[in-house]
KETOR-362142 format. One line per 10 residues: number of its first residue (from 1); their letters; for each residue x, y, z of C-alpha. Coordinates in Angstrom, 3 decimals. Each point is the difference from the previous one (the first is absolute). Example, Ala and Ser with C-alpha at 12.3 -4.5 7.8 and 13.67 -1.06 7.14 Angstrom:
! residues 2
1> as> 12.300,-4.500,7.800; 1.370,3.440,-0.660
***
This chain:
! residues 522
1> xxxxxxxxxx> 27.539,35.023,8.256; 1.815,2.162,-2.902; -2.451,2.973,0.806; 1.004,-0.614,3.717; 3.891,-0.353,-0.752; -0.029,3.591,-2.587; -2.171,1.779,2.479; 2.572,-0.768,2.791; 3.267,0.478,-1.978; 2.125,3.549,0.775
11> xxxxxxxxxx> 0.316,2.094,-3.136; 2.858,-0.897,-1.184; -0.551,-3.794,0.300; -3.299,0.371,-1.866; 1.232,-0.737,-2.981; 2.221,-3.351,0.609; -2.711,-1.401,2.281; -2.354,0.232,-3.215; 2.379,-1.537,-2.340; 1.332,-2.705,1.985
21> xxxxxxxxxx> -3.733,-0.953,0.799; -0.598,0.046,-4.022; 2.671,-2.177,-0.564; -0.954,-2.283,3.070; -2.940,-0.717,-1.991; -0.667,-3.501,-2.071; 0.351,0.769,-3.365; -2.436,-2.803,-1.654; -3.341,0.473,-1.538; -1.382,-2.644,2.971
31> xxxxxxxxxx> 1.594,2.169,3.079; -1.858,3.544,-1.114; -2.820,0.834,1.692; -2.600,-0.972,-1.875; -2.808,3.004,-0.773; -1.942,0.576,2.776; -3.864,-0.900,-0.145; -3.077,2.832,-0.392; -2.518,-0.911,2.446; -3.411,1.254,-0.703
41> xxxxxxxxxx> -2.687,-0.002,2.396; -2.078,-3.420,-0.534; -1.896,0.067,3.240; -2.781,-1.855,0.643; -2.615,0.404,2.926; 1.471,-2.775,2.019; 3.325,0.917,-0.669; -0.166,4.203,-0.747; 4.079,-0.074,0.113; 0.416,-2.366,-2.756
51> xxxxxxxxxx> 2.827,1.286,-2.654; 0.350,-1.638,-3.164; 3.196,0.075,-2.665; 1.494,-1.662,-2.802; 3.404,-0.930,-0.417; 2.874,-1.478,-3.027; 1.814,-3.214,0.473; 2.058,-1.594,-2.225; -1.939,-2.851,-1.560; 3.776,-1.905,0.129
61> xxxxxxxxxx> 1.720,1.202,3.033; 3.713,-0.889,-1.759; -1.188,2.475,-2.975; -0.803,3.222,2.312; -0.170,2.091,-2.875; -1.870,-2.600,-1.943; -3.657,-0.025,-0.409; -2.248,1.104,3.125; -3.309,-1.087,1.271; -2.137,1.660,2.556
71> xxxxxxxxxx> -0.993,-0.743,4.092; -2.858,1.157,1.383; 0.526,1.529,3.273; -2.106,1.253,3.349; 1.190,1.466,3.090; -1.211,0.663,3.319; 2.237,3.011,0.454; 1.546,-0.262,4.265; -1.390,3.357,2.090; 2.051,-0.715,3.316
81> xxxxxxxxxx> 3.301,1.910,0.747; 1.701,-3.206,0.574; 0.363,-1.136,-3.324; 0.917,-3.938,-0.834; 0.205,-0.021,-4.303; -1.841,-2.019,-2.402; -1.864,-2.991,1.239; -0.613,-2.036,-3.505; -3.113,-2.130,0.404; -1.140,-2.885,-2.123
91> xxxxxxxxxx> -2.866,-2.661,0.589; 1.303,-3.483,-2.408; -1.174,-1.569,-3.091; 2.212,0.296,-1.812; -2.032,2.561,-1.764; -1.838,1.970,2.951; -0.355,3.512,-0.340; 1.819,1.718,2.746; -1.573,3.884,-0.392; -3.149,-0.415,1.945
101> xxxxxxxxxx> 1.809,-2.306,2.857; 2.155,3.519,0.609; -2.899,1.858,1.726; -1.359,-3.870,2.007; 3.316,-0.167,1.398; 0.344,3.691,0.973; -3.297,0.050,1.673; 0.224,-3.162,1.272; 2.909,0.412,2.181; 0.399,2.114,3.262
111> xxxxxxxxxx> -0.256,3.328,-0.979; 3.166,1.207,1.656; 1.839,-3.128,-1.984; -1.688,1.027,-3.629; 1.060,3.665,0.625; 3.684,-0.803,-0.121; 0.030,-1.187,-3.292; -1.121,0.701,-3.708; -1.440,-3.245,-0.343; -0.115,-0.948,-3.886
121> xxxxxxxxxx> -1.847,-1.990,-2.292; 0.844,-1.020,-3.484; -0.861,-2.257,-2.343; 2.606,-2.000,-1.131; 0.664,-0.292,-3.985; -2.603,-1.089,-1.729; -2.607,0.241,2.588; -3.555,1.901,0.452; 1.055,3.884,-1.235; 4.010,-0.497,-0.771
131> xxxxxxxxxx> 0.668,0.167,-3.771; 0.282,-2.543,-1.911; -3.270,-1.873,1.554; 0.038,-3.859,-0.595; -3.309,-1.796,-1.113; 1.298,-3.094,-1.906; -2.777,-1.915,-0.881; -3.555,2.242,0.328; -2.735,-2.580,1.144; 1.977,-2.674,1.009
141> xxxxxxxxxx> -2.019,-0.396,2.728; -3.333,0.002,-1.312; -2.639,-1.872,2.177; -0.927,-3.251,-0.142; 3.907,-0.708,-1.313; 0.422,-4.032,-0.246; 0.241,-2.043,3.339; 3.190,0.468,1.680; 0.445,-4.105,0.778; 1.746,-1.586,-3.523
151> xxxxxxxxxx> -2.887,-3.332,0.561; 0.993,-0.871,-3.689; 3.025,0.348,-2.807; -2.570,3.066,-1.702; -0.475,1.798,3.272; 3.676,0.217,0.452; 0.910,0.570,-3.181; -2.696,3.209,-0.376; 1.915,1.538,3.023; 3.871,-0.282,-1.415
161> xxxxxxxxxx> -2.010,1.515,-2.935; -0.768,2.958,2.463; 2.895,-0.269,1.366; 1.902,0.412,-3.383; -2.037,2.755,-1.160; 0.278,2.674,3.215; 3.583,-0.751,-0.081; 0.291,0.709,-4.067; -2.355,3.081,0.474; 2.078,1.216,2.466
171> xxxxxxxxxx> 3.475,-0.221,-2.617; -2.096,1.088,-2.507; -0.923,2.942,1.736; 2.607,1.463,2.260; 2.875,-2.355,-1.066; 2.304,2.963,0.185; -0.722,1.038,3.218; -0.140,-3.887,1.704; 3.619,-0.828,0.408; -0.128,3.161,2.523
181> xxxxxxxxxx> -2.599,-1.343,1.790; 0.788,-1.500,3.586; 0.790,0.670,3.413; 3.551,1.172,-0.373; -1.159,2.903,-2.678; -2.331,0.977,2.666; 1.948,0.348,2.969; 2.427,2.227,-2.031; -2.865,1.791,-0.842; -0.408,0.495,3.573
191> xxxxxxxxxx> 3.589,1.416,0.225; -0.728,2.792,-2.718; -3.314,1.083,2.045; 2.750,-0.118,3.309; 1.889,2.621,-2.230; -2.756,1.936,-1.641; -1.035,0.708,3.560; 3.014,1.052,1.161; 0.620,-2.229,3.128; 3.188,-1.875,0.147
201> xxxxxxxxxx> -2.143,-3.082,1.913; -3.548,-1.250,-0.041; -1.837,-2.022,2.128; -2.242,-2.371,-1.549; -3.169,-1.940,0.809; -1.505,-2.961,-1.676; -2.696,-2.310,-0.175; 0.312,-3.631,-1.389; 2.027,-0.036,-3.800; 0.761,3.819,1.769
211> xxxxxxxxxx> 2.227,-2.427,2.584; 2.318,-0.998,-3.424; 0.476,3.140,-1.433; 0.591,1.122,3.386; 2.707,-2.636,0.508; 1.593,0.571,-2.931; 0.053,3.495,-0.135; 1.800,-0.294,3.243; 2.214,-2.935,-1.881; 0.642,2.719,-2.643
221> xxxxxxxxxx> 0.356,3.044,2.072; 0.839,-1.178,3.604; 1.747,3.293,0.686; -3.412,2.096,-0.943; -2.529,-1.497,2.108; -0.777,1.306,3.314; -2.615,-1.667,0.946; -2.050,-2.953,-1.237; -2.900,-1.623,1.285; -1.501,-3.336,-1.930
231> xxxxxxxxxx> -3.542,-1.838,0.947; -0.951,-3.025,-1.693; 3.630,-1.226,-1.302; 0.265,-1.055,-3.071; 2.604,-3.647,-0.021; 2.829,1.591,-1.936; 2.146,-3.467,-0.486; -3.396,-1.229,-1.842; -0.185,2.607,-2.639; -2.921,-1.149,-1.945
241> xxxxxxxxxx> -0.877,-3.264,-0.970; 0.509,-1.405,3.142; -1.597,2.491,1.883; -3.157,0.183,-1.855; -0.378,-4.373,0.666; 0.479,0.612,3.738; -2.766,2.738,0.073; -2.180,-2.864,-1.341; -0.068,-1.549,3.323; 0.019,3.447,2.105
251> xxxxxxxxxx> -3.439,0.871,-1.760; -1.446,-2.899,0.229; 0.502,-0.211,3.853; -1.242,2.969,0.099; -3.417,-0.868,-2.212; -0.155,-2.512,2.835; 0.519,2.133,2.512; -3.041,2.319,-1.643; -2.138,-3.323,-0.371; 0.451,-1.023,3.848
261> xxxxxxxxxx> -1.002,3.292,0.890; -3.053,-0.173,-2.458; -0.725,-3.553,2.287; 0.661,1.500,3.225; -3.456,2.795,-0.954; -2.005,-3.113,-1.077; -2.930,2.015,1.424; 0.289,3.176,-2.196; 1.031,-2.459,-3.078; -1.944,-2.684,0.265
271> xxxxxxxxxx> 3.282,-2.547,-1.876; 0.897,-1.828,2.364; 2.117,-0.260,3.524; 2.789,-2.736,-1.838; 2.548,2.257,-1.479; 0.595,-2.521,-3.095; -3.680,-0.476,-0.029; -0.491,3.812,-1.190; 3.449,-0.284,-2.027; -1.715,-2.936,-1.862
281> xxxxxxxxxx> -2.868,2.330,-0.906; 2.559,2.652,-1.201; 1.372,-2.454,-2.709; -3.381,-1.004,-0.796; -0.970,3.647,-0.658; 3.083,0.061,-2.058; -0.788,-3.098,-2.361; -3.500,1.633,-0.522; 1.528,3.292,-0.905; 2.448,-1.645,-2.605
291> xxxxxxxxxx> -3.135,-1.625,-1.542; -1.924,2.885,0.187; 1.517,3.439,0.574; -2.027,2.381,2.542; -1.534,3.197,-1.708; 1.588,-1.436,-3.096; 3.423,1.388,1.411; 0.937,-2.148,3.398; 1.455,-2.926,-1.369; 2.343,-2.549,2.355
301> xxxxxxxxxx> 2.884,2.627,-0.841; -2.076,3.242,1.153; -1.400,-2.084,2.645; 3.859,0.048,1.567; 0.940,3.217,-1.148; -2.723,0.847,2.221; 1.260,-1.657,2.883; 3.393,0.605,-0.039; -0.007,3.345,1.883; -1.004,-1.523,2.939
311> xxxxxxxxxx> 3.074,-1.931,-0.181; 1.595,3.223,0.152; -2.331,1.631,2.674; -2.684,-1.521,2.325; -2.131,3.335,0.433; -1.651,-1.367,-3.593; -1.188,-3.020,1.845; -3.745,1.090,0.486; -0.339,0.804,-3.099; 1.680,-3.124,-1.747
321> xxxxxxxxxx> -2.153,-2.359,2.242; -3.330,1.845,-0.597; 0.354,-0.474,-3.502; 1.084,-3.724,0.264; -3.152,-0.853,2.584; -2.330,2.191,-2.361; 1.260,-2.098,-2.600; 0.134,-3.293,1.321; -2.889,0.128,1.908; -2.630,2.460,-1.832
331> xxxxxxxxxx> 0.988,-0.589,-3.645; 0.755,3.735,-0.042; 2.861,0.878,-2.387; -0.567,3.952,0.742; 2.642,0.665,2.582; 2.573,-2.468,-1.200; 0.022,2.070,-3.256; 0.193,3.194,1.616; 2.450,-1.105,2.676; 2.103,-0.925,-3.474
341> xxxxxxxxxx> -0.688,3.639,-1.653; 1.432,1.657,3.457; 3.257,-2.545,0.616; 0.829,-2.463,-2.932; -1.052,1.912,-2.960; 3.077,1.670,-2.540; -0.398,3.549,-1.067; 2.396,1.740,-2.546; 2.360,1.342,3.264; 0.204,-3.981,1.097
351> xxxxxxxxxx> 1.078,-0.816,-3.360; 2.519,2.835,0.301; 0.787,-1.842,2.955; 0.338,-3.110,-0.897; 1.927,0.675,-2.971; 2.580,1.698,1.927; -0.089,-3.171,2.451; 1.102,-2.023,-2.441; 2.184,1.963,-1.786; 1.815,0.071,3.358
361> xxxxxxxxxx> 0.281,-3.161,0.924; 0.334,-1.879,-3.023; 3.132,1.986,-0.539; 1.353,0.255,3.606; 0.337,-3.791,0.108; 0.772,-3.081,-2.385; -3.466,-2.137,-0.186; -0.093,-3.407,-1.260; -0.480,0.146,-3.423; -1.079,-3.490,-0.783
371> xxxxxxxxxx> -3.523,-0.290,0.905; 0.236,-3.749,1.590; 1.538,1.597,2.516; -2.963,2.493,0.976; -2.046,-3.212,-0.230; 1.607,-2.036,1.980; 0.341,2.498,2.895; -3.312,1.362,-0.142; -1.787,-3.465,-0.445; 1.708,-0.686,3.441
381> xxxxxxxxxx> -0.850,2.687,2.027; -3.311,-0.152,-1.460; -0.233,-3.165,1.550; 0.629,1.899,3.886; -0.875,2.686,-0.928; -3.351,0.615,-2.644; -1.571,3.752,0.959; 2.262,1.922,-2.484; 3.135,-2.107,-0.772; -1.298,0.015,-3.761
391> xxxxxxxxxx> -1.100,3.570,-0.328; 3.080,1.228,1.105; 1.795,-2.326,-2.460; -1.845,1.565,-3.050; 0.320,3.753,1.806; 4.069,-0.688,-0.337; -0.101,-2.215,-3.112; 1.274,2.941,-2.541; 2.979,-0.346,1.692; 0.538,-3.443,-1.877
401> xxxxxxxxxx> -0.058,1.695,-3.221; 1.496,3.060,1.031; 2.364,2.296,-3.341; 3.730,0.765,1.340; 2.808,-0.988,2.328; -1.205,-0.218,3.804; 2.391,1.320,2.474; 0.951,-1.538,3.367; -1.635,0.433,3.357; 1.712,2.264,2.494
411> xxxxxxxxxx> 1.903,-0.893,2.891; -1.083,2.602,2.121; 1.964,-1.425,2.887; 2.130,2.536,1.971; 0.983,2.231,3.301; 1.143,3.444,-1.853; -3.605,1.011,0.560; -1.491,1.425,3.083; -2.533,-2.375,1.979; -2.790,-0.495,-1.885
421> xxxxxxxxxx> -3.661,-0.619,1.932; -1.987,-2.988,-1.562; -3.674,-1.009,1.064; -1.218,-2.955,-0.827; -3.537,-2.376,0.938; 0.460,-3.587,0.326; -2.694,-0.726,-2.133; 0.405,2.035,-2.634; -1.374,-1.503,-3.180; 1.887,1.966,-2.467
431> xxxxxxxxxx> 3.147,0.501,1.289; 0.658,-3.159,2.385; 1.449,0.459,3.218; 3.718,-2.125,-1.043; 0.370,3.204,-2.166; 0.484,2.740,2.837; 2.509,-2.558,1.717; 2.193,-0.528,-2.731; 0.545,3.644,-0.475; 0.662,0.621,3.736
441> xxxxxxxxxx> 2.242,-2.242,-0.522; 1.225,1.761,-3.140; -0.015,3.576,0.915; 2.388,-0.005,2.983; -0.745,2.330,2.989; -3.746,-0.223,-1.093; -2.767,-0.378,2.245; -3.657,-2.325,-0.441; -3.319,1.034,1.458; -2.671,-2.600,0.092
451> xxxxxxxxxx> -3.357,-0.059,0.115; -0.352,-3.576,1.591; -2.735,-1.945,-1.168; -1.233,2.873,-2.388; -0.998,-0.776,-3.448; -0.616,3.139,-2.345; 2.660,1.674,-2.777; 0.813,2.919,1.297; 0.047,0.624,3.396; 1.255,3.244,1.039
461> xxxxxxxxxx> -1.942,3.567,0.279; -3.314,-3.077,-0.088; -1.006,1.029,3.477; 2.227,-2.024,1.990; 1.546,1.874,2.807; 2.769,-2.088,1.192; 1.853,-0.005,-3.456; -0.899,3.268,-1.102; 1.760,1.301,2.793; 3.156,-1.893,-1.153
471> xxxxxxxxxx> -0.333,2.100,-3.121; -0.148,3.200,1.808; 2.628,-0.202,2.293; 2.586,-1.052,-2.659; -1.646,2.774,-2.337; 0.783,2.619,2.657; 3.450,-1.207,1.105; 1.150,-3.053,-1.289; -1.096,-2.226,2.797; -0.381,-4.011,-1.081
481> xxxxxxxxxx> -0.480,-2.707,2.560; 2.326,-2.066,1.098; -0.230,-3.726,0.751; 1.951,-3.642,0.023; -1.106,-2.253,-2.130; -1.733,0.271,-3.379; -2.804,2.639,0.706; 0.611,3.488,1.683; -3.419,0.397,1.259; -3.715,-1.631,-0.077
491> xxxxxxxxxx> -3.386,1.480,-0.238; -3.049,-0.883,0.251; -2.508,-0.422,-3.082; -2.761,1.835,-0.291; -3.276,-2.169,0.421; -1.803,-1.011,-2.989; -2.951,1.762,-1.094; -3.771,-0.934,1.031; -2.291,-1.385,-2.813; -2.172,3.355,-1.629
501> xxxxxxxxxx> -2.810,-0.306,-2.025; -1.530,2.077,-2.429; 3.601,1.385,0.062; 0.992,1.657,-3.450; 4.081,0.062,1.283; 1.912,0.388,2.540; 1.100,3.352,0.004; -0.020,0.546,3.744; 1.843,-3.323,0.908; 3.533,0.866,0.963
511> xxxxxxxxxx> 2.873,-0.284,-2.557; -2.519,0.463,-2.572; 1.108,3.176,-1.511; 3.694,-1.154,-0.366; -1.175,-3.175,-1.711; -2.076,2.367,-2.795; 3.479,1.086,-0.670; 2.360,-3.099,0.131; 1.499,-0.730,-3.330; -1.428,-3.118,-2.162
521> xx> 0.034,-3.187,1.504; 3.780,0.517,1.259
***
């Protein structure tokens, strides 16, 4: 616009167009346009376009001049004439790393939608290659770790123990940078990549935790955002304690769901037609695991690390099955303990992840602090709700002994921002359905896509055609649907897989490349 106003200007008006467009402009540190990022070719063979970049944030965004830590950034750079901005991606956790979901969603999408836009990728602070990288506690998932269930006074007290000890590694290591950790400092973030890129609005699209920061970078910013699409929303009046309990029950009607569909194949199998028949033989697997860990690594808490992605996503079905039946019914521990090393196991990035998980939401949100509390709660749902209530109790449990002040969840409520596009599967495990409708509800003028009767996390750009054209049409031009009632429109689920055997993964089931990107179990 100023090149555009001085080019235009007569002569002699040259000079007081300039200056009064100078002194038009914000004079504090936070309003300057922040440096602008040098992408470098990162290109890979499935994605030859692929920029990369690095760019300075304040590590405390009310100290701009303060100390500064680093994002990592990617870009999918737009090649249309019709030219959209930024399009900010990110795929959950908290903790996912955003950079390789840049070129998915770019190649993903209709090709004359992706061209509009330089669709970015970042990973937020902390995460994958941004700078300071968290690892709080090295090892802190080392297989066979102690069974998840507290059966006695020792078992629980050994995990507060581990509880206590990720939390003080975490002070002890990165105590400094901790009290800037949290979904606030990283939607500002987002702002100073809106201004290091020049564009006076972004559009934004995010998966799961994504759905959050989304909402409360909009909360934030409500002015910036020009458009915003959300799948698999994230319940922002339960912000995290509460929300983390009522997940208990959404993945464990899922792991029933996954178990009637293991009875339904009886004849590939072999456990049984009675749904609670086979889910009897699950547990039983478990208690023999707890006694006596698979491989010497698949204890009762691997054994549900393992299966907890296909609470997230039913094309790992086959695979989770064959290695229960081979178990159960041949002895053979081989493909349970492989099926671990490809989907439950913790490398150094997951414990990157993780770390930055926590760091998140212990800090976003007060958590109870007295540990009665935890056991009360979790004892209960426990009772309704067995497949992971406990594991995800210990996976949150820092957050009882968590250093510093936590702050208050945001109210992301409001009708300043333009209509947002949510998506949302009525069986999602992760993120349950009661979340998407209370920010409908929240984010006035919004609109809520869902996939009726569908199950996975994660639903868009998955291979379903009906919502993936919702995406593209309000990509293009803004379109959303319009409806009375509490949903916009309905689509149908995709149909669940067929059993495989012999099957190594399910790489060519669809929505299985967008859930090898999907940030860690949020």
């Amino acid at each position: 616009m100023r090149k555009h106003a001085a080019a235009l200007c007569a002569p002699l008006l040259c000079a007081v167009v300039i200056a009064s467009l100078v002194t038009a402009a914000p004079s504090t540190a936070t309003a300057r346009p922040a440096p602008g990022p040098a992408w470098k070719n990162c290109g890979t063979g499935e994605h030859p376009t692929l920029q990369c970049a690095s760019l300075k944030v304040p590590l405390d965004h009310a100290d701009p001049h303060g100390r500064q830590i680093t994002l990592a950034l990617s870009r999918v750079p737009h090649t249309a004439r019709t030219y959209q901005g930024p399009l900010l991606v990110n795929p959950g956790g908290p903790g996912g790393s955003g950079r390789r979901l840049a070129g998915f969603v770019a190649s993903s999408l209709p090709k004359e939608v992706a061209a509009q836009y330089d669709v970015i990728g970042f990973d937020p602070r902390g995460v994958g290659a941004s700078r300071p990288a968290l690892n709080c506690r090295p090892g802190h998932f080392a297989a066979p770790r102690p069974d998840p269930l507290p059966a006695a006074p020792d078992a629980e007290g050994a995990g507060l123990a581990r509880a206590r000890a990720f939390a003080e590694g975490c002070a002890g290591k990165y105590g400094d940078v901790l009290p800037y950790m949290g979904t606030v400092s990283a939607a500002r973030d987002m702002d100073v990549i809106r201004r290091a890129l020049g564009a006076g609005k972004i559009s934004y699209f995010g998966y799961s935790y994504g759905t959050y920061l989304g909402a409360v970078y909009a909360k934030l910013h409500p002015d910036r955002v020009r458009r915003m699409a959300l799948d698999s929303v994230v319940d922002p009046a339960r912000v995290w304690y509460d929300s983390n309990l009522l997940q208990d029950r959404a993945l464990n009607d899922r792991h029933r769901a996954f178990l009637a569909w293991v009875a339904r194949h009886d004849a590939t199998y072999r456990l049984g037609t009675d749904p609670a028949g086979v889910e009897a033989q699950w547990y039983a697997m478990r208690d023999t695991l707890a006694a006596e860990p698979a491989g010497g690594r698949v204890g009762a808490g691997e054994l549900e690390d393992t299966f907890l992605p296909g609470g997230y996503f039913n094309g790992h079905w086959p695979r989770l099955a064959e290695a229960f039946a081979q178990f159960v019914n041949d002895g053979d521990t081989g493909p349970l303990v492989a099926a671990y090393r490809d989907l439950g196991a913790v490398d150094a990035a997951d414990e990157n992840t993780y770390s930055v998980y926590a760091a998140v939401q212990c800090h976003d949100a007060p958590w109870p602090r007295d540990w009665r509390r935890w056991r009360h709660d979790n004892w209960a749902q426990y009772a309704e709700a067995p497949f992971m209530t406990w594991n995800n109790a210990w996976f949150n449990a820092p957050c009882a002994f968590w250093p510093g002040t936590p702050l208050r969840p945001v109210d992301v409520s409001g009708e300043a921002v333009p209509p947002v596009l949510l998506f949302q599967a009525t069986h999602d495990g992760a993120t349950p359905y009661a979340g998407a409708v209370t920010l409908h509800r929240l984010l006035r003028g919004s609109s809520l896509v869902v996939e009726d009767g569908g199950g996975n996390h994660g639903i868009t750009l998955s291979g379903n055609a009906c919502l993936d054209r919702h995406l593209a049409a309000y990509l293009s031009d803004g379109t959303v649907p319009r409806a009375a009632g509490e949903v916009d429109a309905l689509c149908e689920p995709l149909p669940d897989p067929g059993p495989v055997t012999g099957k190594t993964g399910a790489d060519d089931v669809p929505g299985a490349a967008l859930h090898g990107l999907l940030g860690f179990r949020g």
